[in-house]
C-alpha positions as CSV (number, residue, x, y, z in Angstrom):
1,X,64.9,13.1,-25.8
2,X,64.6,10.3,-23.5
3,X,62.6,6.8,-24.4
4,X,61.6,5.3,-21.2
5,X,59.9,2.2,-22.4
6,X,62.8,0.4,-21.0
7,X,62.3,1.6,-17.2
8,X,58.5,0.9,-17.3
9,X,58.7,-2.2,-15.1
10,X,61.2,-1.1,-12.8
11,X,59.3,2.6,-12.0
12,X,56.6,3.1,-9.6
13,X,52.6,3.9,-10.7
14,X,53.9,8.1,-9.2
15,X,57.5,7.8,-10.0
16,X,56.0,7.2,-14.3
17,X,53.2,9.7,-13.5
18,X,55.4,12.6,-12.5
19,X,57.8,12.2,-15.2
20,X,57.7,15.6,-17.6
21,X,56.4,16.1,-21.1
22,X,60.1,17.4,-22.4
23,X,60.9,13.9,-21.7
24,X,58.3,12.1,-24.0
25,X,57.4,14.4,-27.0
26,X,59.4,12.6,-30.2
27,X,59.2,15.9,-32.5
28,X,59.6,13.5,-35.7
29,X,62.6,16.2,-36.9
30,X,59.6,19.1,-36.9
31,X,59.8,22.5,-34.9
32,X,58.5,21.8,-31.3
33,X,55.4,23.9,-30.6
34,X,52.6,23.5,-28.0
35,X,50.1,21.3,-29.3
36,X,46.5,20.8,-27.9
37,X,46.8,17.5,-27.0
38,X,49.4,18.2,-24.3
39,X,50.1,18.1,-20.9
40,X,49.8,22.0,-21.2
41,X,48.5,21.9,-24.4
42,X,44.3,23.6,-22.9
43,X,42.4,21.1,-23.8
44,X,43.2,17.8,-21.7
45,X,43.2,17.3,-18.2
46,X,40.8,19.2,-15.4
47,X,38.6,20.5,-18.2
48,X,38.2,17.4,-20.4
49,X,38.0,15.3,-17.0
50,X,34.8,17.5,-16.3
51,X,33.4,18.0,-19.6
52,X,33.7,14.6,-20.2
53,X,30.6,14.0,-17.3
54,X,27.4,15.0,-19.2
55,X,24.1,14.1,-18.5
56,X,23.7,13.8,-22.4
57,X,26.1,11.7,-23.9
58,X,27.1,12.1,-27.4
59,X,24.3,9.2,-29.5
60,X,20.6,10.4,-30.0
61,X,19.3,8.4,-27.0
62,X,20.8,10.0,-23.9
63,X,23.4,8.3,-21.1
64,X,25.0,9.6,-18.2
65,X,28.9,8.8,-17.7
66,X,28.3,6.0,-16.2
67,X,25.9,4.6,-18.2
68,X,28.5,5.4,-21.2
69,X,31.2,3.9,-19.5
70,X,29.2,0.3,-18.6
71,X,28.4,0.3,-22.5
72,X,31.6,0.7,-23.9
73,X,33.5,-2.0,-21.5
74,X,30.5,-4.7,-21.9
75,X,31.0,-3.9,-25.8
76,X,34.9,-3.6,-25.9
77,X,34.8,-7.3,-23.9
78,X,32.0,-9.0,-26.4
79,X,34.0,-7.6,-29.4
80,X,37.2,-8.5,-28.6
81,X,35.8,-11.8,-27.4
82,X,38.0,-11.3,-24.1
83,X,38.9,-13.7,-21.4
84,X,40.1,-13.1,-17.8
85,X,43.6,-12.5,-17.0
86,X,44.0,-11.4,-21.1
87,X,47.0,-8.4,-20.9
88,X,45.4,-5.3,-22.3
89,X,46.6,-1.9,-23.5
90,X,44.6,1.1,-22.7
91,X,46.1,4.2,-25.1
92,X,45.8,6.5,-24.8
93,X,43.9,6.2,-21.3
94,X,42.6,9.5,-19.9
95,X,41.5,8.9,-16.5
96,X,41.2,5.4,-16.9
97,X,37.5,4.9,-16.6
98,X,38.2,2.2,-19.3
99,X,41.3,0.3,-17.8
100,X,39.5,-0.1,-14.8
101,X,36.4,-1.1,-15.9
102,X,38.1,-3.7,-17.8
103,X,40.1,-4.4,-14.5
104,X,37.2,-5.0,-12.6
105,X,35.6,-7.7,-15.0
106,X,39.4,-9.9,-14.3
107,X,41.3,-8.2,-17.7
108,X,45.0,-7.2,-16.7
109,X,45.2,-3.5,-18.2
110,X,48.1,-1.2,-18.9
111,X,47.0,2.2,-19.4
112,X,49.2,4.9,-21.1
113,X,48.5,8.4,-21.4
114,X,50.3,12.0,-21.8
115,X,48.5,13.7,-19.2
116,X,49.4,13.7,-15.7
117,X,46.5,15.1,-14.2
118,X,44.4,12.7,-16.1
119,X,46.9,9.9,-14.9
120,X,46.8,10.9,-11.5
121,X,42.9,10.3,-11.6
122,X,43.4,6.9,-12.8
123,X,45.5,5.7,-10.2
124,X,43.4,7.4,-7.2
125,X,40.1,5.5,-9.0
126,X,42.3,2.6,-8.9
127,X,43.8,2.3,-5.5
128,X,42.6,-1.5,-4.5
129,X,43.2,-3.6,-8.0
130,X,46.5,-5.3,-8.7
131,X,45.5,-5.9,-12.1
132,X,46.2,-2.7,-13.4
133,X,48.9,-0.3,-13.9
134,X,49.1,3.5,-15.4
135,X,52.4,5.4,-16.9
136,X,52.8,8.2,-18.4
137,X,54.0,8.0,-22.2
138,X,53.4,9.1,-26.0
139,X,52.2,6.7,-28.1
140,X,54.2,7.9,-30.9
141,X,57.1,6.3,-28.9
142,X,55.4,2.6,-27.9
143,X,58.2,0.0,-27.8
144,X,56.0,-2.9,-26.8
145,X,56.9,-6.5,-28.6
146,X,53.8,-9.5,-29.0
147,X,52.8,-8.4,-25.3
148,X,49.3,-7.8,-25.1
149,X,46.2,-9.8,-26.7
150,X,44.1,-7.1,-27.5
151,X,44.3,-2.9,-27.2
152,X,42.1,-0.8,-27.3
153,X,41.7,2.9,-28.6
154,X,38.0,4.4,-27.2
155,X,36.8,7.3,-28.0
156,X,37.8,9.6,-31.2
157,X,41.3,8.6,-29.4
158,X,43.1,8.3,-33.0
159,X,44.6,10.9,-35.4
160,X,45.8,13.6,-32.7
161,X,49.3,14.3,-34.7
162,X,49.7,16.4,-37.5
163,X,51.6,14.5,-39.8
164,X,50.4,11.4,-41.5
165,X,53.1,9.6,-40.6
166,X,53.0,10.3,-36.7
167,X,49.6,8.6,-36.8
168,X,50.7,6.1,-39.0
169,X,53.4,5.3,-36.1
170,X,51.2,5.1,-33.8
171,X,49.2,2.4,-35.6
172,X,52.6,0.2,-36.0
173,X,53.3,0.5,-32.5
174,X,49.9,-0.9,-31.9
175,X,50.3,-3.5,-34.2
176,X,54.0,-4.4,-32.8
177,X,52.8,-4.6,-29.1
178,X,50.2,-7.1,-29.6
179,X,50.9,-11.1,-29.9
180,X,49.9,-13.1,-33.1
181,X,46.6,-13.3,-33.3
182,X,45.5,-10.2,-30.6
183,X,43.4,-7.9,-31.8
184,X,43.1,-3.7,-31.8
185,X,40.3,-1.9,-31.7
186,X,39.8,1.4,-32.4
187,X,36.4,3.3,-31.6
188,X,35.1,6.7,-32.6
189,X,32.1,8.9,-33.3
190,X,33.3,10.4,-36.7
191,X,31.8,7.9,-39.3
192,X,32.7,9.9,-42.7
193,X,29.4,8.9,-44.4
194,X,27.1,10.7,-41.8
195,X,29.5,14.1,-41.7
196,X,29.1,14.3,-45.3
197,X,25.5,13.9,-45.5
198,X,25.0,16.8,-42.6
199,X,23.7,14.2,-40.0
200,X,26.8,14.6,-38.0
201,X,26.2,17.2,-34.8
202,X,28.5,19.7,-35.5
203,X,27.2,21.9,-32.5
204,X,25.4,21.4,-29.5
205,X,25.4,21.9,-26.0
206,X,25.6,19.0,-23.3
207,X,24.6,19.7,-19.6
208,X,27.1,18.6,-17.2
209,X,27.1,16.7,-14.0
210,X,28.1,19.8,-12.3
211,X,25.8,22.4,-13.2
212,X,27.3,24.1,-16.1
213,X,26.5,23.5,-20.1
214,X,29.1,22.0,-22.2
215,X,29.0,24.2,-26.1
216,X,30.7,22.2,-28.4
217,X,31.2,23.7,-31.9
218,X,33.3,22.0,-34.4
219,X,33.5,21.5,-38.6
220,X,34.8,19.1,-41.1
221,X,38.1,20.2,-43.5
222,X,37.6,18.4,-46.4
223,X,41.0,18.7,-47.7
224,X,43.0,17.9,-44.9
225,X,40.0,15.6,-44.0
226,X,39.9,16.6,-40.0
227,X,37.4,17.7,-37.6
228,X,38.3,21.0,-36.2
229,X,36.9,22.1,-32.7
230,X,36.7,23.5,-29.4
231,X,34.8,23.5,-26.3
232,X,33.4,26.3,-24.2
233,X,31.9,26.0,-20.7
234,X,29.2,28.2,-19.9
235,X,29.3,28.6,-16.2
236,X,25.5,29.2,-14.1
237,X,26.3,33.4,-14.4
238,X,26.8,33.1,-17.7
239,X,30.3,33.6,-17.8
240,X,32.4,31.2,-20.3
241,X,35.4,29.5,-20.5
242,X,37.2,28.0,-23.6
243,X,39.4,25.1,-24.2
244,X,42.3,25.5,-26.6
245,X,40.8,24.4,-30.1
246,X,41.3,20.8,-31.1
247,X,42.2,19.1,-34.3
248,X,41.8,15.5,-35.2
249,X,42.5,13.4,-38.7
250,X,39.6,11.1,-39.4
251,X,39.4,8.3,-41.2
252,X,36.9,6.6,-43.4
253,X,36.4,2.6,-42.5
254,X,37.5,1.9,-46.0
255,X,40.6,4.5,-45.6
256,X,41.3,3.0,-42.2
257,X,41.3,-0.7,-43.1
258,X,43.8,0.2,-45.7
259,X,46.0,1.6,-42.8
260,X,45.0,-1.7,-41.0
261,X,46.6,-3.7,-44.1
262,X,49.8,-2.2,-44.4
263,X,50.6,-2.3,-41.1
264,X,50.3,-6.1,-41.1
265,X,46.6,-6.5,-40.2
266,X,45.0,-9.7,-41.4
267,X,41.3,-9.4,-40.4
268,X,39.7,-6.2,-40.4
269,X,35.9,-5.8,-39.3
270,X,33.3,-2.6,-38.9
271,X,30.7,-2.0,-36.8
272,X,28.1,0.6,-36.0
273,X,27.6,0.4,-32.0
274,X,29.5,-1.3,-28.9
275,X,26.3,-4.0,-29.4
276,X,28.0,-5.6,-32.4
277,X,25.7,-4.2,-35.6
278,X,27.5,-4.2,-39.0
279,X,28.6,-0.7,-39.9
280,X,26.4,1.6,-42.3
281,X,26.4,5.2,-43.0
282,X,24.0,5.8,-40.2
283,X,25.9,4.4,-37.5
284,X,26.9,7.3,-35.1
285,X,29.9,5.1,-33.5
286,X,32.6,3.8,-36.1
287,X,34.2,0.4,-34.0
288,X,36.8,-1.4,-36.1
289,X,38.1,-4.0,-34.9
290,X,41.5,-5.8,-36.6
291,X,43.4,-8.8,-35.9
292,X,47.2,-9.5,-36.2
């Protein structure tokens, strides 16, 4: 296995984006097997890229990528309370429609994510900003030490590993990377309180930006408290296409604070949309927010 946290600074935007999986994935002494979340893994990269641009959103009231994406940066820069020129981490990143928004409004973002095709999306959509930079690495392996005032973890981004304590990691790197007194926020459409009490969508279908319907069908393991899944496009002739299934551990905001605390977290603070309402068990977005 090699850790290349060390070349970061030294390696090109393509030269970190064409490095291979083999070369990332820290099996935690486990058997290696494909997982979902993968470069090859079927559900990331060309097929998340275009499911991910519905006309429907995900929340009751309806918004368009775009319209998503201007929401979540406006609320990811009033919760953080960010300032230009403030270093943020973007991780994982996908195709970077976060980094660079955050780029564009004067942040300086370093986006990380697993997926080359996703990561070669990001730095086409970012060709023109100096302020932003995207490599290719697994957050398991993070080596970052007080660099970054505040990161940022959008969109039912947390809880893709199957052990506890791969997550767990991943919450200490977090925690590691950013300087006394930064903050993490982590963002995601699972609030416990409304999957218990069957207001949760546990299927729909979303139509997308290029025609086709998006059929998402997923349900809730109580015991090994995650939300199992997949996606299936339905093409205009009818024809469909599937993802590999997804799994994801969620948290509870009481569970996840806990997390929070013994990780070194000081401050820890829930809320129910990127507009800054407390958290309840109504709210479809669960944003906590916790400071080192």
């Amino acid at each position: 296995m090699i850790v290349i946290l060390g070349m970061l600074k030294s390696m090109s935007k393509e030269e970190c984006s064409n490095l291979q999986e083999k070369e990332l994935i820290n099996v935690f002494d486990k058997p290696m097997k494909q997982e979902w979340w993968m470069e090859y893994g079927g559900f990331f990269g060309h097929y998340y890229v275009k499911g991910d641009n519905s006309l429907d959103g995900y929340l009751s009231t309806p918004q368009n990528l775009n319209e998503r994406s201007q929401c979540e940066v406006e609320g990811l820069i009033r919760l953080l309370a960010l300032q230009p020129n403030q270093r943020i981490l973007d991780s994982p990143c996908g195709y970077g429609r976060h980094s660079i928004g955050l780029a564009h409004q004067g942040l300086t973002v370093v986006g990380v994510d697993i997926n080359s095709h996703e990561l070669n999306i990001a730095n086409k959509n970012s060709q023109g900003l100096e302020n932003v930079q995207f490599f290719k690495q697994d957050m398991r392996l993070l080596k970052y030490e007080n660099e970054f005032d505040a990161i940022v973890n959008v969109f039912f981004s947390f809880g893709f590993f199957e052990l506890e304590e791969e997550n767990f990691q991943v919450l200490q790197n977090f925690y590691q990377a950013l300087k006394p007194g930064g903050k993490f926020l982590m963002h995601t459409d699972v609030n416990i309180p409304r999957v218990l009490s069957g207001e949760y969508k546990f299927s729909e279908i979303r139509s997308l930006q290029n025609g086709k319907k998006l059929e998402i069908s997923e349900n809730y393991d109580h015991v090994t408290k995650r939300i199992n899944g997949q996606w299936i496009f339905i093409n205009q002739d009818g024809t469909k296409e599937e993802t590999s299934p997804y799994s994801v551990r969620v948290y509870s905001f009481s569970e996840f604070s806990d997390l929070c605390q013994q990780v070194g977290f000081k401050i820890i603070t829930g809320y129910g949309n990127w507009q800054g309402s407390p958290l309840t068990n109504c709210s479809e977005d669960m944003i906590i927010v916790a400071e080192k």
